[in-house]
C-alpha angles and dihedrals in degrees: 000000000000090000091071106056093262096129093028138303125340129231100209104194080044100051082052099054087057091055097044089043081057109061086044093058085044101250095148104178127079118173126203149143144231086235092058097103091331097291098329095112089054099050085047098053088041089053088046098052090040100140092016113059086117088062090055145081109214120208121185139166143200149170091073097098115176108196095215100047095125091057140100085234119114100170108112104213128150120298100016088091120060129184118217127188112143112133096244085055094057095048088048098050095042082064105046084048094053091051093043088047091047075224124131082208147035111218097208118006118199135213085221092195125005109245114223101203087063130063109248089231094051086051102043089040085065086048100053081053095075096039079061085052106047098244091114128025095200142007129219140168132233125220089342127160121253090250095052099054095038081060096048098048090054078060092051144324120295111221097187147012113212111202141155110253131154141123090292097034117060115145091118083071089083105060128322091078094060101045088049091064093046091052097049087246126147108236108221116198118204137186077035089175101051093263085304095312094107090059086075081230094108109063087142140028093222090084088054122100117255098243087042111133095225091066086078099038113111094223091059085044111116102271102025088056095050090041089054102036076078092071097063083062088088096029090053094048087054097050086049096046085051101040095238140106122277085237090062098049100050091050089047087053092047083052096043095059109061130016100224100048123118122193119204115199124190120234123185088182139039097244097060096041075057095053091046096050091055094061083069080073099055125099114186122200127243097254090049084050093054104047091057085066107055095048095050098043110160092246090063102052107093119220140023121287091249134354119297094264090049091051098049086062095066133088104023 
């Protein structure tokens, strides 16, 4: 989602060598979406892994279209967000994916939002058709509710659940991590660093771009922001105790809890997809684990996860 100016400008030479840097530090798997700057996200990472798609594992997503991707607009109000899930959608934006992607398959293809409007086995039957095709390997669902994916995976296998999860952001503790593995799904975290909060490096919205997402998230919002900034307090003495970022040991802790658990941090330069991978190498001990919490319990973190529309929108 970095990749396409949603948390500020983009250097795009820069956004490549991250890509490139990853798959030679063997980091295999890059995850999109045809609503990240309207595509943008998927013809950069095309261009990147131009000469190497057979060395990549190619995750996308749809259904989730914001009417004003291509602008310099970052507010989340209603109407601006639409769901799609009818089976000819599904078809029509796999497509336009694949030819975005310069790709003749999609590895894991996402249901990026559930669409109420449209039963969850219409739109996952549609899905499973191009899993019979060969346009997509596997299928997976985003934020969605337990009944719904329990629904969609008596259509066909789901591969994957795509949830927020982080420090800061546990809701999938009560209960999505737990169907995922029921089910045999990977559980993909993402935003594993709390969308760049949990690298101590945001302690104001005044460095931020003006067209930076953050600057409408409840958690970044005056008080919220003051009230959580607390909470790297305890991040902040672990990573010292241990000689590494912030940003290291919270991904070490999303990784440390559950085995099948996979983060994905964004990285918009080589130097931080390098600081990320390292935290692969980071084992903290129980007590650390436990300290951090305790000290990011769900009650003490101030502020929704995303504006009230937005929120609305999760869980279905």
């Amino acid at each position: 989602m970095g990749l396409a100016g949603v948390y500020g400008p983009v250097d795009e030479t820069a956004a490549m060598r991250a890509v490139h840097r990853a798959l030679d530090v063997g980091i295999n798997f890059f995850d999109t979406a045809d609503v990240y700057g309207n595509g943008a996200s998927e013809r950069l990472l095309a261009r990147a892994l131009a000469g190497r798609r057979h060395a990549a594992v190619i995750a996308t997503k749809f259904g989730n279209i914001d009417h004003l991707a291509d602008q310099p607009v970052a507010e989340a109000f209603e109407g601006r967000w639409e769901t799609n899930g009818r089976p000819e959608y599904v078809r029509q934006a796999c497509n336009a994916s694949l030819a975005r992607l310069g790709t003749d398959h999609i590895d894991l293809y996402y249901l990026h939002r559930v669409d109420p409007a449209v039963p969850i086995e219409d739109t996952v039957g549609a899905m499973a058709d191009l899993v019979r095709v060969g346009k997509v390997r596997t299928i997976g669902l985003s934020e969605a509710g337990a009944a719904t994916v329990r629904r969609a995976h008596a259509v066909h296998p789901i591969a994957a659940l795509q949830n927020e999860y982080s420090l800061w952001s546990r809701d999938a503790e009560s209960g999505a991590l737990a169907l995922s593995r029921d089910i045999g799904a990977l559980f993909v975290a993402y935003s594993p660093l709390g969308r760049g909060f949990l690298t101590g490096e945001i302690r104001a919205l005044v460095g931020l771009s003006s067209g930076d997402w953050r600057r409408h998230q409840p958690r970044f919002a005056g008080e919220n922001l003051a009230r959580n900034l607390v909470l790297l307090e305890t991040l902040d003495a672990v990573a010292r105790s241990r000689a590494c970022t912030l940003a290291q040991a919270a991904l070490a802790w999303t990784m440390a809890r559950h085995g099948h658990v996979v983060p994905i941090p964004g990285a918009k330069r080589p130097e931080h997809l390098e600081e990320n991978a390292r935290a692969a190498l980071l084992s903290l001990t129980s007590d650390e684990l436990d300290r951090l919490d305790r000290a990011f319990a769900p009650a003490a973190v101030a502020g929704d996860r995303y504006p009230e529309v937005q929120m609305r929108r999760l869980g279905l």
